[in-house]
ROMI-810826 format. One record per residue: residue number from 1; residue in three letters; z, y, x of N, C-alpha, C in turn. Coordinates in Angstrom, 2 decimals, always signed. Each point is the difference from the previous one (the first is absolute). Last residue first. Layout:
N
     i    aa      n_pz      n_py      n_px     ca_pz     ca_py     ca_px      c_pz      c_py      c_px
   NUM   Ala         Z         Y         X         Z         Y         X         Z         Y         X
...
END
This chain:
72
     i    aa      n_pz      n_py      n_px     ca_pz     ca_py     ca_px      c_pz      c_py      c_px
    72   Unk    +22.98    -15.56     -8.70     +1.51     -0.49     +0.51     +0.65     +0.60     -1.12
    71   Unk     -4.57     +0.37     -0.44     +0.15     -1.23     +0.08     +1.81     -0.67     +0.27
    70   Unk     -2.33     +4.35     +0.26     -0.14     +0.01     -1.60     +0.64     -1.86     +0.03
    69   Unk     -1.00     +1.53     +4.30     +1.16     +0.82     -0.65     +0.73     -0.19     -1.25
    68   Unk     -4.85     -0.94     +2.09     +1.07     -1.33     +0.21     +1.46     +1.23     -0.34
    67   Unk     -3.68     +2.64     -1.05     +0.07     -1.29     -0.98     +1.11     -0.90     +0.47
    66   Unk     -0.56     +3.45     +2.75     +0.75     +0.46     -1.63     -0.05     -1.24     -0.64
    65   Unk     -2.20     -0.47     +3.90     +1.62     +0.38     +0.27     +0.66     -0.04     -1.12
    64   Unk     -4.82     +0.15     -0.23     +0.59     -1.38     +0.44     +1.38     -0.03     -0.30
    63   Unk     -1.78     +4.52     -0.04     -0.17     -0.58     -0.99     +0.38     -1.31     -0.05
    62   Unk     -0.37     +2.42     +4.70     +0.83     -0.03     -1.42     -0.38     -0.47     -1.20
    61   Unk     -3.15     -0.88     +2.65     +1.73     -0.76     +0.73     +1.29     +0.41     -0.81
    60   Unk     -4.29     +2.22     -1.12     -0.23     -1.77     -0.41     +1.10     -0.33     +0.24
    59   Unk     -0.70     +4.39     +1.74     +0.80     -0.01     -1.67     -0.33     -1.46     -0.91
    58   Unk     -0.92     +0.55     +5.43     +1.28     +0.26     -0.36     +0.59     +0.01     -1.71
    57   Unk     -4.84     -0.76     +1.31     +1.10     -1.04     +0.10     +1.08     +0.28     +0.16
    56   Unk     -2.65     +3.21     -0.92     -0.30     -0.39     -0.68     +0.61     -1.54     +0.06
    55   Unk     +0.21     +3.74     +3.00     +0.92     +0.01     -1.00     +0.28     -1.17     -0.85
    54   Unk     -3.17     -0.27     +3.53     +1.46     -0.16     +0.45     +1.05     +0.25     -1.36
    53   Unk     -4.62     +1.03     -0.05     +0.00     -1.98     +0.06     +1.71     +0.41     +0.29
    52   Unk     -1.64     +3.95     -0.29     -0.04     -1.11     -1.37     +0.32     -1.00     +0.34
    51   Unk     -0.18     +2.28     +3.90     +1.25     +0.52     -0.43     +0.04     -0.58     -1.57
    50   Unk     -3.42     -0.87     +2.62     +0.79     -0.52     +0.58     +1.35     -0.14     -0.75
    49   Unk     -3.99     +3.01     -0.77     -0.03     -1.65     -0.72     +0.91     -0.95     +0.67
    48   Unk     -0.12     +4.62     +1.12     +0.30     -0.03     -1.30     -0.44     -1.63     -0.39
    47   Unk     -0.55     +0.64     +4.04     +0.56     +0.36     +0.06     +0.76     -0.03     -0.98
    46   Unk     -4.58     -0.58     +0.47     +0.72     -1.10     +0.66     +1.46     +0.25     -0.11
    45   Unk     -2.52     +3.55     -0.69     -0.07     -0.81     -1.38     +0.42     -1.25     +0.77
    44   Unk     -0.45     +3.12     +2.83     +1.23     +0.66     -0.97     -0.21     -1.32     -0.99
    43   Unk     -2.83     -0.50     +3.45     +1.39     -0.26     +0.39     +0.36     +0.63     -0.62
    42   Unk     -4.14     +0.37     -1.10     +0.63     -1.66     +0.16     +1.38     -0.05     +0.35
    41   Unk     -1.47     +4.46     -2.74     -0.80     -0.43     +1.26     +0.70     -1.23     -0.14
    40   Unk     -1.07     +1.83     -4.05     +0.51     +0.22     +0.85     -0.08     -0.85     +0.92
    39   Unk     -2.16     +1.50     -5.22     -0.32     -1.06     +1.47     +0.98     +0.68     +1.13
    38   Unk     +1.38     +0.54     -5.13     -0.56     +0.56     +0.85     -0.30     -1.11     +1.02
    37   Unk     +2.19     -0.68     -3.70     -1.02     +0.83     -0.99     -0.90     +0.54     +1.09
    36   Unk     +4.00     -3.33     -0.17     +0.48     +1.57     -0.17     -1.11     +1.01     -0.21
    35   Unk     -0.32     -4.28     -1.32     +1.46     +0.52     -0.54     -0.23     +1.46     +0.69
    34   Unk     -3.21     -2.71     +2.13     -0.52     +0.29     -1.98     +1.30     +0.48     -0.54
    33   Unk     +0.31     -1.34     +4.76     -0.94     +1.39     -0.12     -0.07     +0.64     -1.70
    32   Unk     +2.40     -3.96     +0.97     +0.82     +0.98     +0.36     -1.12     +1.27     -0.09
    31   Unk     -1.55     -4.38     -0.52     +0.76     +0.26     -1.31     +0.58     +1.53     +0.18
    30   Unk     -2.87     -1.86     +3.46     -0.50     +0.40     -1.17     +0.53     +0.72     -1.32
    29   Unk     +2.37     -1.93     +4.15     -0.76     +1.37     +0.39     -0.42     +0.28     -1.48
    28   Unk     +1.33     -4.50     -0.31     +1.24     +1.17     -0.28     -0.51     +1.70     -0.13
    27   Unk     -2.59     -4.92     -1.46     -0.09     +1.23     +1.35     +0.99     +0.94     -0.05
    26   Unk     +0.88     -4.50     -2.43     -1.28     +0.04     +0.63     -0.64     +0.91     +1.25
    25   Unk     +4.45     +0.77     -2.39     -0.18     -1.72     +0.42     -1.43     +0.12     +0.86
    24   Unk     +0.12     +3.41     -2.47     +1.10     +0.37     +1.08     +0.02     -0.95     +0.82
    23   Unk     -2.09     -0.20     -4.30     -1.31     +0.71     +0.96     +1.14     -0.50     +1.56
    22   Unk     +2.39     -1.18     -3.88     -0.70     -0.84     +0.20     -0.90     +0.01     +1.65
    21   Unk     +2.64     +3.14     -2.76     +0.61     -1.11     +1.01     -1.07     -0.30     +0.52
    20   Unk     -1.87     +2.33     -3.09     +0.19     +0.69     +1.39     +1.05     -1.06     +0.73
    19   Unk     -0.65     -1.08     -3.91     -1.13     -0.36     +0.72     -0.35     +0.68     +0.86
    18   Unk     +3.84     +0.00     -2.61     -0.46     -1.31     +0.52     -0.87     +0.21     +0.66
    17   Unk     +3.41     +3.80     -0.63     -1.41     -0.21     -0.33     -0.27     -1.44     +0.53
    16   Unk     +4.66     +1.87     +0.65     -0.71     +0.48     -1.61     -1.35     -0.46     -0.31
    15   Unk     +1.43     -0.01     +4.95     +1.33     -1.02     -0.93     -0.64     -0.02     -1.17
    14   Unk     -2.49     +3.46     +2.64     -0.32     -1.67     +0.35     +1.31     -0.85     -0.92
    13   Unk     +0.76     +4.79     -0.35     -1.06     -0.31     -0.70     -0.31     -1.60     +0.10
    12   Unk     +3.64     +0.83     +2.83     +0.14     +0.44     -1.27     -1.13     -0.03     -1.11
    11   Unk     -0.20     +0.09     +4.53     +0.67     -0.67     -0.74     +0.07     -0.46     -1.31
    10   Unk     -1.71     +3.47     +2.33     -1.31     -1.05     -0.24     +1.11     -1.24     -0.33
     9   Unk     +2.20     +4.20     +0.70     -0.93     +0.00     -0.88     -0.91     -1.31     -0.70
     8   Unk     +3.34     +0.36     +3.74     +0.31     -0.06     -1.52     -0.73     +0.06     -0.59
     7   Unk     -1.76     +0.68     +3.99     +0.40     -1.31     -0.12     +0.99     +0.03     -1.20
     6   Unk     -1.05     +4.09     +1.08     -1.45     -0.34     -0.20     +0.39     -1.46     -0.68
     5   Unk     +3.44     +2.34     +1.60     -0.16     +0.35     -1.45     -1.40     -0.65     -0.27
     4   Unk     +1.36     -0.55     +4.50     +0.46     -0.47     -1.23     +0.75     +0.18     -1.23
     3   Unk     -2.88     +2.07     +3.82     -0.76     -1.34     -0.38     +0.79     -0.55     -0.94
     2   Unk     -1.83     +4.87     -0.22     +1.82     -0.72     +0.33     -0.28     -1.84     +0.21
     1   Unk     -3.15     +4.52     +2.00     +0.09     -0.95     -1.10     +1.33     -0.75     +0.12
END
């Protein structure tokens, strides 16, 4: 399994869907099993939910960036 094509994946859907954000906030495991459709074991899905949470504040930090940019 690619873990990150997996972790684009659930990206990407979780950004688009409020109420899968939402699930992610609440139970990531949960959110990540329901994106990708399968029960996998704890340490791959700990894994792929590491790698969301990580993108997922890297494309917040960017976005920030851009905005204070828009400012100078």
């Amino acid at each position: 399994m690619d873990i990150k094509a997996q972790i684009t994946a659930v990206v990407e859907k979780v950004t688009k869907d409020e109420a899968l954000k939402e699930l992610f906030k609440k139970d990531p495991v949960k959110a990540v099993e329901k994106v990708l459709g399968v029960d996998l074991p704890d340490d791959l899905v700990e894994k792929v939910v590491a790698g969301v949470k990580g993108k997922m504040t890297a494309d917040n930090l960017s976005g920030a960036v851009d905005q204070l940019k828009k400012l100078f």
